[in-house]
C-alpha positions in Angstrom: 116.5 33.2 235.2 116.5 32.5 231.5 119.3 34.7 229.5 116.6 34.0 226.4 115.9 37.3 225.7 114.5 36.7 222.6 111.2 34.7 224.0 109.1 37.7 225.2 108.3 38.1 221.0 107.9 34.1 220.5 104.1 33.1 220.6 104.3 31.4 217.0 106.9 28.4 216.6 108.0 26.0 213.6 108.1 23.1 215.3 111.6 21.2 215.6 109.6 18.1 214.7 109.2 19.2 210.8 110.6 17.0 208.4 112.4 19.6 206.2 113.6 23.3 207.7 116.1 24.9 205.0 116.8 28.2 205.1 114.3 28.9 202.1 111.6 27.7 204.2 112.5 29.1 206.9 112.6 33.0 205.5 108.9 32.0 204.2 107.0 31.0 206.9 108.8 34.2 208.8 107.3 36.4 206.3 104.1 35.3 207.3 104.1 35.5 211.2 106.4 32.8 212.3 108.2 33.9 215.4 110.8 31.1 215.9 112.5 28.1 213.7 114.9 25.5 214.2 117.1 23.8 212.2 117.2 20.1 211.2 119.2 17.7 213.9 122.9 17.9 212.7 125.2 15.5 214.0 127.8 16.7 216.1 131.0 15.6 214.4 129.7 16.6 210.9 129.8 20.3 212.9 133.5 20.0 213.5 134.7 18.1 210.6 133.1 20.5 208.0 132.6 23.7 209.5 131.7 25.7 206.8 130.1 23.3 204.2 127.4 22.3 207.6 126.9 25.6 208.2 125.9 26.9 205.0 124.5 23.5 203.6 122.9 21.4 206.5 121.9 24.3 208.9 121.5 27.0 206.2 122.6 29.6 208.6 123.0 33.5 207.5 126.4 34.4 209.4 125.7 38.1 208.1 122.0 38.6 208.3 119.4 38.6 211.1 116.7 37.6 208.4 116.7 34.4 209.7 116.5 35.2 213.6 116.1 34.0 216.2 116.9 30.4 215.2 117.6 27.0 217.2 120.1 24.4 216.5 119.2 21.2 217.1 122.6 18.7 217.7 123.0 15.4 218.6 126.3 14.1 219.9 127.5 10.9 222.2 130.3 12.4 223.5 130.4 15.7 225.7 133.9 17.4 224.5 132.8 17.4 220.7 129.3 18.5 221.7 131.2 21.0 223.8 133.3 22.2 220.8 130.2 22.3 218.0 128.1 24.2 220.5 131.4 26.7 220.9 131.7 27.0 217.1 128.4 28.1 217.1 128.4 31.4 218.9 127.2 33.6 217.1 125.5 32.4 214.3 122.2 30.9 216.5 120.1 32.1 219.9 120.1 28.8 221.5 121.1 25.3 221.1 118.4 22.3 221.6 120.8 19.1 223.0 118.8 16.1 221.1 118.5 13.1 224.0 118.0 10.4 221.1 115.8 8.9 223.5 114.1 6.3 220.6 109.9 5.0 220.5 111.2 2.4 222.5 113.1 3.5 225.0 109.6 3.0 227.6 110.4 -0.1 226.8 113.8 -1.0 228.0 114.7 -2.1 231.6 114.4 0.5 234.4 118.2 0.3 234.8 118.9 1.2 230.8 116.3 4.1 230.9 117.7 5.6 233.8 121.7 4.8 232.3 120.1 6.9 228.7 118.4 9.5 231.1 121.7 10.5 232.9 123.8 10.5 230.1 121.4 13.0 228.9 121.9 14.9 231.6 125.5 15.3 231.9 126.1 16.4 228.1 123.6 19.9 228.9 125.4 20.2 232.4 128.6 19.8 230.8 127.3 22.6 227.5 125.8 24.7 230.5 129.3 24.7 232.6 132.1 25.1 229.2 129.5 26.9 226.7 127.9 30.1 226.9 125.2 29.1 224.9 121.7 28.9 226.0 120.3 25.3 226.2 116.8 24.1 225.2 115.2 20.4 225.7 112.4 18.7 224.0 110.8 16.5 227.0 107.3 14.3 226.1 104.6 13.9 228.6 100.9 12.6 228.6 98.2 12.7 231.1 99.1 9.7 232.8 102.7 10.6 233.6 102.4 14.3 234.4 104.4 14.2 238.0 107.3 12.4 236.3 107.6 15.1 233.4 107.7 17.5 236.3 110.2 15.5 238.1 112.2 15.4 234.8 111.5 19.3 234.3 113.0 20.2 237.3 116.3 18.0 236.7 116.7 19.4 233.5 116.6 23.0 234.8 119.1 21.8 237.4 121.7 20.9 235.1 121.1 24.2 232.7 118.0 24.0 230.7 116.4 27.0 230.3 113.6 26.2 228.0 111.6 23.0 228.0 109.7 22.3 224.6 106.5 19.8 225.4 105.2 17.8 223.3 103.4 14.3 223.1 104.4 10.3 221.8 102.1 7.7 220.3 102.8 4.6 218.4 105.1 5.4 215.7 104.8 9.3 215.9 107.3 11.4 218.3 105.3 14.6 218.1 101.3 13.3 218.1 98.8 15.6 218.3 97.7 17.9 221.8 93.6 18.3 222.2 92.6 20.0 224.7 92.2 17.2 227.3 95.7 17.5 227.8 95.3 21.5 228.4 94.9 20.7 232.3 97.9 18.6 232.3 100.0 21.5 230.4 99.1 24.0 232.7 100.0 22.0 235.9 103.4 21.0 234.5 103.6 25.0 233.3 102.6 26.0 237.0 105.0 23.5 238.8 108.4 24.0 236.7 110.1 27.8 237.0 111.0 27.8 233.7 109.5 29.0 230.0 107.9 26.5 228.0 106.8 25.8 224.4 104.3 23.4 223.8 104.1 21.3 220.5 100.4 20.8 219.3 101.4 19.2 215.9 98.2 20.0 214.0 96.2 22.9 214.6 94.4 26.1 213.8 95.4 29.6 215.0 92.4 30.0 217.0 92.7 27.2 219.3 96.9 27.7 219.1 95.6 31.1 220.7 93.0 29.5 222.6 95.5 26.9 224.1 98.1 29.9 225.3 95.5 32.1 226.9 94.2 28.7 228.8 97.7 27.0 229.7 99.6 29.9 230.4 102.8 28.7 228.1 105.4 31.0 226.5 104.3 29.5 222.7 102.9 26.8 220.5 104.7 25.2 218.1 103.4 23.3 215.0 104.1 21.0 212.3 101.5 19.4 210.0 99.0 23.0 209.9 101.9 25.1 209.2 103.3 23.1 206.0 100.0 22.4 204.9 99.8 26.4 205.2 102.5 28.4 205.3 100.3 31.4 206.3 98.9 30.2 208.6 99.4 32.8 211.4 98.5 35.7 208.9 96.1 37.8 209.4 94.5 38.1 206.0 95.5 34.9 204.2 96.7 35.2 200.9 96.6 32.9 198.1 98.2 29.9 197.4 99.7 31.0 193.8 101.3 34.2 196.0 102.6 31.7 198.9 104.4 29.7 195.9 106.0 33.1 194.0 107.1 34.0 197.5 108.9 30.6 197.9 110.2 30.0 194.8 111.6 33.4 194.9 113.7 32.9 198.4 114.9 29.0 196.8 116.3 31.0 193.7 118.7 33.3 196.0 119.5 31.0 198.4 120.6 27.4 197.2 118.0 24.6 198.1 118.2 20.8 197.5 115.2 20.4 194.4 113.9 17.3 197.1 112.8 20.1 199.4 111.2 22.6 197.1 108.9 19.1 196.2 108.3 18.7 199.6 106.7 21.9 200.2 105.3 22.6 196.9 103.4 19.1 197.7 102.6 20.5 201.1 101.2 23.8 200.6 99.9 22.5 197.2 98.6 19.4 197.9 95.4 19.9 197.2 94.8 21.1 193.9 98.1 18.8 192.3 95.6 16.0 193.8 92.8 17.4 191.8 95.0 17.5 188.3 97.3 14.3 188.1 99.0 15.2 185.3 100.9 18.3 186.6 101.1 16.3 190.2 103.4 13.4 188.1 105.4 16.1 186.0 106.4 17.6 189.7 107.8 14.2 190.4 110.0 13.8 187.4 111.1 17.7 187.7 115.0 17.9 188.1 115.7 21.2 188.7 113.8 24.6 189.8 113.2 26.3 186.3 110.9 22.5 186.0 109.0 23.2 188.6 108.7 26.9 188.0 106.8 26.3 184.6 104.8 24.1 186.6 103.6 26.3 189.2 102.8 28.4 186.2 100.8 26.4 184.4 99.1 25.3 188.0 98.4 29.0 188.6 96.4 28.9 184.9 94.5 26.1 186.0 93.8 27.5 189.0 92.8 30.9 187.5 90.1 28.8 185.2 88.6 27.2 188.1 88.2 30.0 190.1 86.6 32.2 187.0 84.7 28.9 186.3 83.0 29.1 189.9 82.5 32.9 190.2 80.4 32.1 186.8 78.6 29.0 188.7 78.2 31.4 191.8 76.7 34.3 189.8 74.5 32.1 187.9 72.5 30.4 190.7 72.5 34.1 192.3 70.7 35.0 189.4 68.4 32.1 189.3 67.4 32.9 192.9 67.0 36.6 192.3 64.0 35.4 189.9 63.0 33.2 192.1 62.4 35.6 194.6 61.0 38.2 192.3 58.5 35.5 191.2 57.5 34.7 194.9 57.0 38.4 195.7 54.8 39.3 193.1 52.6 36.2 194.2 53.0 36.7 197.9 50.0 37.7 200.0 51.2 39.0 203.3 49.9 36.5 206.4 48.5 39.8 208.4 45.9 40.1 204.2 45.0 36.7 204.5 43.7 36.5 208.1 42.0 40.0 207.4 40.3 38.3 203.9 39.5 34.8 205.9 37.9 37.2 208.8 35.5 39.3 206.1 34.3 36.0 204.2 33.1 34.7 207.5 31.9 37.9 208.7 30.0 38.5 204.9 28.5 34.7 205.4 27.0 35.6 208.7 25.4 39.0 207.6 24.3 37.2 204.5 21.7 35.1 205.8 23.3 31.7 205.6 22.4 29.2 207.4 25.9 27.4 208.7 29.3 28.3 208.6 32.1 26.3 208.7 35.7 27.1 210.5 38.0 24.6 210.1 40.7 24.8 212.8 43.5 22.3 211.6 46.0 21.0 214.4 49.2 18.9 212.9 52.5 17.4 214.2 54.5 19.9 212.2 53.1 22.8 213.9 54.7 24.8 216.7 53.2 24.7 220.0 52.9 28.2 219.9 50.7 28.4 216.6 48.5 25.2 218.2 47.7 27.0 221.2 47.0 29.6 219.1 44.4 28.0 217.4 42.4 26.6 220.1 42.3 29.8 221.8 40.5 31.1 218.6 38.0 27.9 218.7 37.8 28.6 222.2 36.4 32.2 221.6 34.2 30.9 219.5 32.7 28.5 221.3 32.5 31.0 224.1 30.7 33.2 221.8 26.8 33.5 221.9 26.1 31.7 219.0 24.9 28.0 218.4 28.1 26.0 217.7 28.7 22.0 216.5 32.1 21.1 217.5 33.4 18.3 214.4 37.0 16.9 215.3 38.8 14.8 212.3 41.8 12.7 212.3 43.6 12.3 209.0 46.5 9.9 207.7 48.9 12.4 206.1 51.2 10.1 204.8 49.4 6.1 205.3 52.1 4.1 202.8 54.7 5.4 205.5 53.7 3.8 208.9 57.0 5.1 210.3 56.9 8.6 209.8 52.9 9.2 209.6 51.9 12.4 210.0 48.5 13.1 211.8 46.2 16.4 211.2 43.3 16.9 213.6 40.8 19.5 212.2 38.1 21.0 214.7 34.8 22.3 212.8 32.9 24.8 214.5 29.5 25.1 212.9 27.6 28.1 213.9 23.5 28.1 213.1 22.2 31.0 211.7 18.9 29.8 212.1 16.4 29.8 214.9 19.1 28.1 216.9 
C-alpha cells in the first residue's frame, strides 16, 4: 500500500523531464491548476556538502511554507550511504523522493551483462532508501509497445524493493521523454492493470482534453507534461487568461523569490514565444537583458505592442462585419423568396395557355452540380407533364459548360416539353 497520501488530489503533473523547475516557476504553474512538481536532478553529494545553499538555491525548497506542495526531489547518487544521508536530510521539506537510475540513450545498447550490472545497482540504492529512509520512493521507468511485458517485469521488481510510484514515460532517438499518442493507450492500461501500484504517465506534449481523455481511457493516477505546459503555463485553467497576465503573475513570484535571470529567459521565451518571434527587435533586447528590471521594461513594452495588435484586429474584425452587414442588407432587398418564384413561373405558363398561344416551352434543366434530390425532382415535374392530357414534344439538349477545361467539364441536360395549343 502506498503511504502517498497526497496522490488522491494529483491528476495534473509538471513533468520531471522539464528543462528548468525553480521555485518561481513552480508557484506559477500551481496557480494555474498544477497538482504536482519536481525539482531539477540534484546530485547527491552537492545535498550533503552544502545543505543549506542546495536547498534554497538548486532545489528552491520553502522549509516554512506549503505553497510549494506537494513537491518531488529528484537525486542522483553512485553510492547508497550518501544517497541514504541526502534522502534523510530531506525529511521534511519534500513528499517523496524520485531515485534517478542514470540509465543513458544508450544503455539498450550495451551488452546484456552491463544492462543487467546498471539495472541491479539501480535496484539496491531504492531498497537500501526504502529499508534506512522513511521517505517515500518514486521511479521513472520507459516503455514502448514492443517491450510492454518487460516494463511489467521491471514494474514489479521495482515495487519489490520499495517503489511506490512508477512515472511512465517513452524514449526515442535523442529524446528521453518523446511524445505518448494514443496508440500507446492499450499498452498503458495493460502495464496500469498488471502492476499494484499508482502510476503517472508522461505524455510530453499535449492538450487538456486528450490529458483527460487519456486518464478516463488508461485508468492512471495522472499525466504529466512538459513541452504544452511551458508553452502555456495555464494550461489546465479553466478560463485561460492572457498572456500579458501569465507574465505579471511570473515576474511577480521571480521578484520575491531569487531566480537565476537565465531562467526567467527561458520561460519568458516559452510562454512568449510567439509574439517575440513576430517582433525581433524586443526578441534580441530579451537576449542582451542582464537583470529582471531589463526584462520587466520589456514585457512592458511587449504588452503595448500587444495591446495595438489586438485593438488593430478588433478594428479589422468590425470592419468586414460591417461590410457583410451591407452585403446582406443589399441581398435582402433584392431577394425573391424560391416558394414567389415558382408561384410567378407557374402563372406565366398558366396565363400562356389561357391566352391562346400556340406552344409553350418548359425547360427542365438537369446538371452535374445538382443534388439528386432536386434532379429527381425535376423529372417527376416533366413526368406530370407528359402524363398530362395535353399534346407534348419532348426536346433533350446537352451543353459544354465549361469546353476550354476538358478536365473538369461540366454537362447540363435540358428537357423541353412543348405543349400544342392547337388542334393537337
Amino acid at each position: 500500500m502506498s503511504s502517498l497520501k497526497f496522490l488522491s488530489n494529483c491528476r495534473y503533473v509538471a513533468s520531471p523531464f522539464t528543462n528548468v523547475q525553480d521555485l518561481s516557476w513552480r508557484l506559477l504553474i500551481r496557480k494555474l491548476g498544477v497538482h504536482l512538481c519536481f525539482t531539477n536532478v540534484v546530485r547527491v553529494l552537492d545535498v550533503i556538502q552544502d545543505a543549506e545553499n542546495t536547498r534554497d538555491n538548486l532545489l528552491g525548497i520553502l522549509a516554512t511554507r506549503q505553497e510549494d506542495r506537494p513537491l518531488i526531489v529528484q537525486l542522483f547518487s553512485e553510492d547508497p550511504d550518501t544517497l541514504v544521508e541526502a534522502v534523510n536530510g530531506l525529511e521534511g521539506l519534500c513528499d517523496a523522493v524520485d531515485i534517478t537510475n542514470n540509465l543513458s540513450d544508450n544503455f539498450n545498447d550495451l551488452p546484456d551483462d552491463k544492462q543487467l550490472e546498471k539495472w541491479n545497482w539501480w535496484l539496491s540504492c531504492i531498497q537500501r532508501v526504502h529499508q534506512d529512509c522513511k521517505m517515500p520512493i518514486i521511479c521513472k521507468l520507459p516503455f514502448n509497445q514492443q517491450t510492454t511485458d518487460e516494463t511489467i517485469k521491471k514494474g514489479t521488481s521495482l515495487q519489490e524493493v520499495g517503489c511506490e510510484l512508477l512515472l511512465l514515460h517513452r524514449k526515442s532517438a535523442g529524446k528521453i521523454n518523446a511524445n505518448i499518442f494514443k496508440k500507446d493507450w492499450d499498452s498503458i492500461k495493460v502495464i496500469r492493470e498488471s502492476v499494484s501500484l499508482p502510476i503517472f504517465v508522461d505524455v510530453g506534449l499535449s492538450t487538456k482534453w486528450e490529458i483527460d481523455e487519456c486518464i478516463e481511457y488508461t485508468g492512471v493516477q495522472g499525466v504529466a507534461v512538459s513541452e504544452s505546459l511551458e508553452g502555456n503555463p495555464s494550461l489546465f485553467c479553466k478560463k485561460q487568461p492572457p498572456v500579458s497576465d501569465v507574465v505579471r503573475q511570473y515576474l511577480e513570484l521571480c521578484r520575491l523569490h531569487s531566480t537565476p535571470i537565465s531562467n526567467i529567459k527561458h520561460h519568458i521565451n516559452g510562454f512568449c514565444g510567439f509574439y517575440l518571434s513576430r517582433f525581433h527587435d524586443l526578441s534580441t533586447n530579451l537576449k542582451d537583458v542582464q537583470n529582471l528590471k531589463g526584462i520587466e521594461q520589456l514585457m512592458e513594452e511587449l504588452e503595448e505592442v500587444i495591446s495595438k495588435l489586438s485593438e488593430f484586429k478588433k478594428r479589422s474584425r468590425d470592419r468586414k462585419r460591417e461590410e457583410m452587414t451591407e452585403v446582406v442588407k443589399e441581398k435582402d432587398e433584392n431577394h425573391v423568396p424560391r416558394v414567389v418564384l415558382k408561384k410567378l413561373q407557374k402563372e406565366r405558363v398558366e396565363n400562356a395557355m389561357k391566352s391562346d398561344a400556340q406552344r409553350v416551352a418548359i425547360d427542365f434543366t438537369l446538371m452535374d452540380c445538382m443534388l439528386n434530390k432536386d434532379k429527381t425532382k425535376s423529372l417527376a415535374e416533366a413526368k406530370s407533364l407528359r402524363t398530362a392530357r395535353l399534346p407534348i414534344d419532348k426536346y433533350m439538349e446537352q451543353k459544354d459548360m465549361s469546353p476550354k477545361k476538358k478536365k473538369s467539364r461540366k454537362q447540363a441536360f435540358s428537357i423541353v416539353l412543348t405543349v400544342n395549343q392547337g388542334n393537337g
